[in-house]
N, C-alpha and C positions, 0 to 999 in steps of 0.2 A: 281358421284364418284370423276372425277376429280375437283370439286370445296370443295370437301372434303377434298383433299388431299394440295389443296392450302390453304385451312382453318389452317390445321397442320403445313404448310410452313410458313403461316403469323404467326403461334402464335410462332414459334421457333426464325423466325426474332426479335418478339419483346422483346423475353428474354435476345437476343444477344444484342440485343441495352440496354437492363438494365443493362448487363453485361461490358458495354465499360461504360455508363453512371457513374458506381460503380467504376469506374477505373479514370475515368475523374476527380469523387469526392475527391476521394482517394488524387490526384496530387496536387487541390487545396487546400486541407482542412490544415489550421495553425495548427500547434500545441501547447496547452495551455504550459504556462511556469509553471505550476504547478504540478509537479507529479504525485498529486493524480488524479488529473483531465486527464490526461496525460492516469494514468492507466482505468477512467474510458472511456474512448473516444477508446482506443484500444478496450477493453471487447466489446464495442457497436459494433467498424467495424467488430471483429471477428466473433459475435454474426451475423451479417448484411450478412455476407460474406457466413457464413455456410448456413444461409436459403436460400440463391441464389444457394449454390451449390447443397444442397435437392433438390430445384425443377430443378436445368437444368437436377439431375441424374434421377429424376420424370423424364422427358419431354422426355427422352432419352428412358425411357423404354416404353415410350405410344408410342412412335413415331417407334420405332422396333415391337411393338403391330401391330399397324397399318397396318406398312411396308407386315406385313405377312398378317395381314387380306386385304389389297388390290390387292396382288399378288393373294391371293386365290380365289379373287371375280372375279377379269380379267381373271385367267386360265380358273373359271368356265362360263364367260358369253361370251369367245370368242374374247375376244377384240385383237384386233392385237400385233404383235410381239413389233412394234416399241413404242407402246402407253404403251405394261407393259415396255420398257425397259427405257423410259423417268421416269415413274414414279416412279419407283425403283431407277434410276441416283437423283434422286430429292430430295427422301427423304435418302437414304442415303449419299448425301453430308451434308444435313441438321442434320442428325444424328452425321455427323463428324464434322462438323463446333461448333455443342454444346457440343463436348468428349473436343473439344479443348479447350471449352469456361470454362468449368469444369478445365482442367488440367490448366489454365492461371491463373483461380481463385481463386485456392489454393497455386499458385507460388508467386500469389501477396501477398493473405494473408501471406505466409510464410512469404516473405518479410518484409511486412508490421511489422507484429510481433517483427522482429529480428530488425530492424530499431527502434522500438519503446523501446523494452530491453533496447540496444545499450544507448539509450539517457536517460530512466531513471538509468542504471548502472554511468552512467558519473554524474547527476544529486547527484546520492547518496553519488558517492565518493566524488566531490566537497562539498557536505553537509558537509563528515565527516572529511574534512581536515579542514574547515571554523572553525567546534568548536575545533578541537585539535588544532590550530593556537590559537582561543580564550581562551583555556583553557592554553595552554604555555604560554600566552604572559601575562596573570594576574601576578601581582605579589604576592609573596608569604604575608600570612597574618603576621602581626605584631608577636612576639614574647612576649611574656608579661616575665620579668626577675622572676625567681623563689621570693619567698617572704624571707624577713630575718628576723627572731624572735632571740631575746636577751630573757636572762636571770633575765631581770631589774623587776623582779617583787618579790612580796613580799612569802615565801618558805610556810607560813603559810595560808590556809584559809578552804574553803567548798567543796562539792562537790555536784552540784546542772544538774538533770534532765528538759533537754530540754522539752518543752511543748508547745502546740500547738499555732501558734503564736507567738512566744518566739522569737525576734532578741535578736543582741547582747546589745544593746542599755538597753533594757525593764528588760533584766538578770541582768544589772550591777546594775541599780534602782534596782529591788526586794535585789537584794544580799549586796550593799551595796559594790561589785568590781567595777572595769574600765575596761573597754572596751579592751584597750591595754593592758593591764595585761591578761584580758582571752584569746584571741586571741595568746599572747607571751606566756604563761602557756600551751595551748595547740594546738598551732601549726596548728591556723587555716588559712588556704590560703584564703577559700571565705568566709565572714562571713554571705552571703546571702543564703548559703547550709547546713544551721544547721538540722543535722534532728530532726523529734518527738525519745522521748528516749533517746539522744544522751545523754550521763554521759560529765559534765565539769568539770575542776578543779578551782573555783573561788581564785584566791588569794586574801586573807585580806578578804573576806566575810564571813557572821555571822549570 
């Protein structure tokens, strides 16, 4: 019975040593300078963290299991005063020692977490000041001066539909106008945005 009972004692020991082990890692471990990497490396310790804390809340309830069924086996087979009272001191320090090891190991997590926020918040505002900085410091794009159109064209000519393919170039051949006369005739800013349809007024064309 009693080698049973130190069987439960050693196995409690060794969760407690995984538990300072996770703690030790914790201390060493760098932190990537990447964000995202950053956020997945947390997700893992939290992830790491909680399955420790399942099994030590496990270990905790086996070991109060126990606790009862080995007080029930010594009441009933006689064993001395002093022999249940060691063994009950035994397993309930060991009971306590992993309540502790549970409450340390969600203190760290918390920690851990908030530490991790913490640095990717500063991360992100640095981010966002870097492009508003880049974005201020551009300078603004060139201005292009509105276009000026004169009158210098001739009052008389056609009136000819844009078609597909149609610059101004290819219009002034078919019609028999200039370029600069349709463009001043009708007050075109781009002559690279002509649409299909568009109605012109060719001056001198025929």
């Amino acid at each position: 019975m009693l080698k049973k009972t130190k069987s439960v004692i050693r196995g409690a020991g060794l969760l407690l040593a995984a538990v300072a082990g996770l703690s030790v890692a914790r201390a060493q471990y760098q932190q990537p300078a990447n964000p995202a990497a950053d956020l997945a490396a947390l997700r893992q310790e939290v992830a790491l963290a909680s399955e420790n804390i399942r099994t030590l809340t496990s270990r905790v309830e086996q070991l109060e299991s126990e606790n009862a069924r080995l007080r029930q086996q010594i009441t009933s087979s006689g064993q001395s005063y002093a022999s249940t009272s060691y063994v009950n001191e035994s397993i309930n320090e060991t009971s306590r020692l992993l309540k502790a090891a549970i409450a340390q190991s969600k203190s760290d997590t918390l920690q851990q977490v908030g530490t991790q926020m913490e640095k990717l918040a500063r991360e992100t505002n640095a981010a966002i000041d870097s492009i508003a900085k880049s974005v201020n410091s551009r300078p603004a794009p060139p201005v292009s001066p509105p276009p000026k159109f004169t009158n210098d064209f001739p009052p008389e000519g056609i009136e000819y539909v844009v078609q597909r393919g149609d610059t101004l170039s290819s219009i002034a051949a078919k019609t028999g106008g200039k370029t600069k006369d349709i463009i001043n005739a009708n007050r075109i800013a781009d002559p690279t945005k002509l649409q299909v349809g568009q109605k012109l007024f060719i001056p001198g064309g025929n």
